[in-house]
ZASE-90515 format. One line per 4 residues: number of its first residue (from 1); their letters; for each residue x, y, z of C-alpha. Coordinates in pm, 1 decimal, decimal comma. Each point is the difference from the previous one (the first is absolute). Layout:
BEGIN
NUM) A) X Y Z; ...
end
This chain:
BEGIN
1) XXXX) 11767,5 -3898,8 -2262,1; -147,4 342,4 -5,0; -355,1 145,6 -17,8; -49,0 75,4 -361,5
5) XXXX) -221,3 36,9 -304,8; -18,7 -379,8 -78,6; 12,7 -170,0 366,6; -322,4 -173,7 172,9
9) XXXX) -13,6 194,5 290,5; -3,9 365,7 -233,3; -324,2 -160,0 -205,8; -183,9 -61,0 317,7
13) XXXX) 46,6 306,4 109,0; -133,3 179,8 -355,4; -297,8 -319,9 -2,9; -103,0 -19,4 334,5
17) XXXX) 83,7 -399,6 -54,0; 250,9 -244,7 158,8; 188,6 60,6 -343,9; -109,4 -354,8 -138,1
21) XXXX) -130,9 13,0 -339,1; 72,4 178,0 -348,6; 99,4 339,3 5,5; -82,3 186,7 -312,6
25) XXXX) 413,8 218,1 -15,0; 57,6 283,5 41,0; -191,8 329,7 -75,5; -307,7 -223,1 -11,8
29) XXXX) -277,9 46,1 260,3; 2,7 -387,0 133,9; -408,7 85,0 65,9; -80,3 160,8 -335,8
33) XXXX) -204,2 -347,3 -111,4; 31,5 -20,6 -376,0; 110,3 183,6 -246,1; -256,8 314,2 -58,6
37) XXXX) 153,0 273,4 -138,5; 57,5 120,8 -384,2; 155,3 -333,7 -161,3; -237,0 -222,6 199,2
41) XXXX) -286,3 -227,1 -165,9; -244,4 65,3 300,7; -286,8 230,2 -108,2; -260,4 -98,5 162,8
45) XXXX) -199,1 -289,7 -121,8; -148,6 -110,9 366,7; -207,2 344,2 -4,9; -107,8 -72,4 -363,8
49) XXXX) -112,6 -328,0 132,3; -148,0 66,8 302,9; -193,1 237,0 -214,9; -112,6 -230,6 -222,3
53) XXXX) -54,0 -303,8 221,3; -211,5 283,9 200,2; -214,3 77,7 -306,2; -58,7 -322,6 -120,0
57) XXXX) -149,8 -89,1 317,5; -219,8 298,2 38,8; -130,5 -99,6 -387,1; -52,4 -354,9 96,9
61) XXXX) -209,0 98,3 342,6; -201,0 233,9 -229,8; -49,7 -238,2 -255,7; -57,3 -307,6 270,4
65) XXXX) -271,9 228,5 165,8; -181,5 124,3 -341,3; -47,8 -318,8 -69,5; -124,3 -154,8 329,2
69) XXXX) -239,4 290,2 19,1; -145,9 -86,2 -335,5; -64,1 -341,5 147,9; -173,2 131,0 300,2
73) XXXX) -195,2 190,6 -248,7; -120,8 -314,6 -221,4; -63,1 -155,2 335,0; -226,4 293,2 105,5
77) XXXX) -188,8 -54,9 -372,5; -56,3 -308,4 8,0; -169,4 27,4 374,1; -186,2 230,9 -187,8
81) XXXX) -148,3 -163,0 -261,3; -55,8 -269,9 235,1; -216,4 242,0 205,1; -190,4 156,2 -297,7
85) XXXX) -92,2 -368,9 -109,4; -153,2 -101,6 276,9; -210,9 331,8 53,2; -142,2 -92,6 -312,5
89) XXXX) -38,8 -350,8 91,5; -150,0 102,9 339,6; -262,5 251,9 -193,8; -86,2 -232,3 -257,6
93) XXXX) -97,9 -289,3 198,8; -166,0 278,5 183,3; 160,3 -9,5 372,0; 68,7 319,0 -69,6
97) XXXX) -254,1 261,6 -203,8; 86,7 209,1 -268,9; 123,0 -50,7 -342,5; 351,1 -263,5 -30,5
101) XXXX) 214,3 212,4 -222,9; -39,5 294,7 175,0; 63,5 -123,4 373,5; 305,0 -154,5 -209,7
105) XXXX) 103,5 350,8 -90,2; -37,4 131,7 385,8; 241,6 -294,8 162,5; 219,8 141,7 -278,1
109) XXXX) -7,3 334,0 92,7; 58,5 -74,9 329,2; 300,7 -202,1 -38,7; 125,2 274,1 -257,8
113) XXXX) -57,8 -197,5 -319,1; -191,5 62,4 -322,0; -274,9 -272,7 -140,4; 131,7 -97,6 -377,7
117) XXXX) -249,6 -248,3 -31,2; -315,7 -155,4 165,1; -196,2 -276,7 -120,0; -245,6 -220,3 207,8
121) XXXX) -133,7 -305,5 -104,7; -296,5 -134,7 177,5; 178,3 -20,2 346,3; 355,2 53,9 -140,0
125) XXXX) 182,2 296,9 -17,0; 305,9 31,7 -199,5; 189,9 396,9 80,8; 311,4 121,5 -80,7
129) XXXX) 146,5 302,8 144,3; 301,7 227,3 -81,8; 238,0 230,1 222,3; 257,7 247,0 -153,4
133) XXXX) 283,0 -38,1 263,5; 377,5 225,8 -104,6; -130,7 38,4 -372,1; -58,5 -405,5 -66,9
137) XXXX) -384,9 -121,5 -44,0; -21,7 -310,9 252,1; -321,6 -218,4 -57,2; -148,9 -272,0 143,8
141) XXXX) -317,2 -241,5 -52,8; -227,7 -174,5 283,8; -315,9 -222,7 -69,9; -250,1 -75,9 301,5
145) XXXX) -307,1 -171,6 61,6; -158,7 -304,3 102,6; 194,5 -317,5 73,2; -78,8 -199,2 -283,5
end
């Protein structure tokens, strides 16, 4: 038998294989992969979603890390308020002198809040304090004072 078109030994030498396997015929590049060209149903949809797969993660991490920040934030606040309370404790019972509300309102300064309220009753001091953290009020409350 001759060395033609069709025979094992001709594919291997157009493949660079043994010349097992399926040839694609003739006139057919037998590494062209599938079909690509004008008639074929391939256009593209792994970019399209990479891309998206891509941008929903990047939306998710920003929307994961807004979030956790906030909570850092209201953490922050409520350390705060903690703080401010028991300033006001501390000056009231008089450990520390000056007036309670206003040593209150310096701890809160200090630790970048504002003093919404501050109320002291006998040795008890009841603040609240507020931050403004991305456009969103965070608050938070604290009472201090004697152990009853």
């Amino acid at each position: 038998m001759s060395e033609g078109i069709g025979t094992p030994s001709d594919r291997a030498a157009r493949t660079g294989t043994s010349g097992f396997g399926v040839w694609p015929g003739p006139g057919v590049s037998p590494d062209a992969g599938p079909e690509t060209g004008p008639g074929s149903t391939e256009r593209g949809a792994g970019s399209i979603l990479a891309l998206a797969v891509l941008a929903a993660t990047v939306l998710l991490t920003t929307l994961v890390l807004s979030v956790l920040g906030l909570l850092t934030a209201g953490r922050s606040v409520a350390n705060a308020a903690d703080a401010a309370a028991l300033a006001a404790a501390d000056t009231a019972s008089g450990a520390i002198p000056g007036f309670p509300c206003e040593a209150a309102d310096a701890v809160a300064t200090m630790n970048e809040t504002t003093v919404t309220s501050c109320t002291v009753t006998g040795l008890i001091a009841s603040v609240s304090v507020r931050r403004r953290v991305h456009g969103i009020d965070i608050s938070a409350s604290a009472r201090a004072g004697p152990p009853a």
